[in-house]
N, C-alpha and C positions, 0 to 999 in steps of 0.2 A: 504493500500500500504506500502510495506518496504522499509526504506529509508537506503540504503548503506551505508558506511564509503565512506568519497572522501580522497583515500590518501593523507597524508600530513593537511590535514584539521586540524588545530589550534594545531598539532602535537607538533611543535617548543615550543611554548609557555608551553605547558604543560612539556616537556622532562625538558627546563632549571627551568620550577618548580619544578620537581621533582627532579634534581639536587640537588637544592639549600635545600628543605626539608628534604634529605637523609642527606646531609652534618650538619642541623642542628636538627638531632638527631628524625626530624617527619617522621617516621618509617611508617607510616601508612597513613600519606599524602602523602608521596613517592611512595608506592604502591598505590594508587588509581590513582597518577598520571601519573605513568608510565603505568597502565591497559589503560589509555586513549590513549596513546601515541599509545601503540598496538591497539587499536579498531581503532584508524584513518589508520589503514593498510600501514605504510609508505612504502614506495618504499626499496629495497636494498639499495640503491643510500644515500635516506636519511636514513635509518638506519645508515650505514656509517659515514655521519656526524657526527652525533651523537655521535656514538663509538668518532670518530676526536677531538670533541668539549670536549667532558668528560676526556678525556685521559683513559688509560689502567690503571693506577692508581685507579682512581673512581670505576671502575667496578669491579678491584679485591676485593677492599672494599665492595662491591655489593654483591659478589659471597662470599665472607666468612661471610657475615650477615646471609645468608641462606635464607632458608625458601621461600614464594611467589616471595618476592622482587627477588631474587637471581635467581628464572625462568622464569621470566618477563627479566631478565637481558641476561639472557641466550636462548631465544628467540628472543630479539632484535639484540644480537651477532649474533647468526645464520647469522639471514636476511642480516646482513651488511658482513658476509665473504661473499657472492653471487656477493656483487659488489666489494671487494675486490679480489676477484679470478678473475672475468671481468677484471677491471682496470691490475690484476698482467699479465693476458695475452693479453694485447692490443699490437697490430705488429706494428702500425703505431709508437706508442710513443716508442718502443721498437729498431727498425729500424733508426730511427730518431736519436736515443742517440747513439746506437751502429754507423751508421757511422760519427759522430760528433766523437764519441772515435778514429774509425778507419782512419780518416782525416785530425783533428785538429794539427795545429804545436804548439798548447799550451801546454805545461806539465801541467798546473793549468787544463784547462780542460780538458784532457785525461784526469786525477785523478779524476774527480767533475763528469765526465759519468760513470767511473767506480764504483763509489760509489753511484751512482740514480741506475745504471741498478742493482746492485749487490741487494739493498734495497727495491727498485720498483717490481724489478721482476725475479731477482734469477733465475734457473735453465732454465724456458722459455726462456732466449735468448740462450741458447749453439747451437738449430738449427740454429741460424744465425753465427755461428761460422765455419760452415761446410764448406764452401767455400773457407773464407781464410785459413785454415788451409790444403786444398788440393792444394794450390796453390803455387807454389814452385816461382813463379815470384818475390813476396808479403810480402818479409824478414821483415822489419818493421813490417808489418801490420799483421803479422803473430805472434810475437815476442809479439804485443799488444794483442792479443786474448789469447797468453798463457799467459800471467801474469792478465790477465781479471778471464780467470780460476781457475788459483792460487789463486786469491781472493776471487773468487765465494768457492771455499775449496769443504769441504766435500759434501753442498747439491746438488754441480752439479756434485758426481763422479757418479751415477747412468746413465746421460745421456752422458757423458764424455767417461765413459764404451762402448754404443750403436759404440763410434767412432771409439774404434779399431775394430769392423768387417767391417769396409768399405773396398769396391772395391782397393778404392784409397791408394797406399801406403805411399802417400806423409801427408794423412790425421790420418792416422795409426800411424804414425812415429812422428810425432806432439801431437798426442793425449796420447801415450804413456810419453812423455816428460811432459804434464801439468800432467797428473798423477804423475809423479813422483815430483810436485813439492807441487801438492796438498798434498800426504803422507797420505792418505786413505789404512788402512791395507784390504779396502772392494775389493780393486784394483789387491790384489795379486794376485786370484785365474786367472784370466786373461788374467794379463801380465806374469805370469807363463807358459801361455800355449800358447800365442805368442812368445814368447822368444827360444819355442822351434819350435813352425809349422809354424811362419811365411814364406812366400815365398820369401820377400826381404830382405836382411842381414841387412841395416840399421835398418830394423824396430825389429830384433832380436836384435840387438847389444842395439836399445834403451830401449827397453824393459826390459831387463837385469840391463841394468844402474838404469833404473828408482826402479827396485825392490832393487839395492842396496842402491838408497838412503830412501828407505822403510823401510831397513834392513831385507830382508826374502833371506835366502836361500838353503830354504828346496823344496822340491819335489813338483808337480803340486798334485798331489793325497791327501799330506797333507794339502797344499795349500785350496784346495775345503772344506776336515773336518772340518781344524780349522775354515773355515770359516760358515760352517753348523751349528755347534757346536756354535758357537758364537751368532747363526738365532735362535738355540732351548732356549740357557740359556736366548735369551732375554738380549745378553749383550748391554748397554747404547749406547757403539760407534760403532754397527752397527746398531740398531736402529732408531737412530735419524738421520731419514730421511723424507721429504714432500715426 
């Protein structure tokens, strides 16, 4: 009869030995330990930990040792972004912070939401932003979602973008605005060509604004090349994006 791994099975134990072995130079008790840690099959969840408990430090040291150690390392990584991608897209905890941000008469903690949500889970909350932002009622609460964006920067101008094709021109016209505060040159091609087809004059007039504080004012055709052009050479800051 074969007897399985029970994940998590004496997992713990082994992971802070092998810690502690890597750090003191047993190279080879560190990988045998860590081969254990994988045979007990841990979960995402605990992989995770793990990654938590070592810090990102440890394991860059891990990863420029090379060799076995270094794909045992990179394996355990894996497993733990599964639950780190879970965790980054939970709605409940996402929802929760966002209307503590959108509520709160704290400025200490508006600040202290804006910087869980931004950290925790980055670009996944902008679909919660969609609302306030069509809602002309909502001037505070409106006011806090764009400087939420603002701070979210470049990794949420991809979904930020999705906002100017809305229905809604009051969502458009907002959305334009946090672009132009974020300064994502990815924005240009965009607000270029809102600027020119929109239907409501506010959301042209914002639009416009927003590309001047971008500084572009060159043509929507050039707009798109440069920014092809940027796609092909593989430049850095359009790039780097989840």
């Amino acid at each position: 009869m074969i007897a399985f791994p029970v994940p998590g099975y004496a997992s713990d134990a082994d992971f802070r030995e092998g810690v502690k072995a890597f750090e003191e130079g047993r190279y080879e008790d560190a990988e045998k330990l860590f081969t254990e840690v994988l045979k007990a099959n841990p979960s995402s969840e605990e992989a995770l930990s793990y990654r938590n408990e070592a810090g990102d430090r440890f394991f860059v040291e891990v990863l420029a040792k090379g060799g076995k150690l270094a794909t045992l390392a990179r394996r355990l990584l894996k497993r733990a972004e599964v639950a780190k991608l879970k965790d980054r897209q939970n709605e409940e905890k996402m929802r929760e912070m966002f209307n503590t941000m959108l509520n709160t008469e704290s400025y200490i903690e508006q600040y202290t939401m804006v910087e869980k949500l931004v950290a925790q889970h980055g670009h996944y909350v902008v679909p919660l932003a969609v609302d306030v932002l069509g809602d002309r009622r909502e001037q505070e609460k409106r006011v806090r979602v764009i400087a939420f964006l603002k701070r979210l920067g470049p990794e949420g101008i991809l979904a930020v973008l999705e906002l100017l094709e809305a229905d809604n021109p009051i969502t458009q016209l907002n959305a334009a605005i946090a672009l132009g505060h974020i300064g994502d040159r990815r924005a240009v091609p965009a607000l270029k060509r809102i600027s020119e087809t929109a239907k409501d004059a506010d959301v042209k007039r914002m639009a416009s604004e927003a590309l001047a504080k971008i500084g572009y004012s060159g043509s929507t055709v050039d707009a798109y090349s440069l920014l092809a052009e940027a796609y092909y050479k593989e430049h850095p800051l359009v790039m780097d994006n989840p």
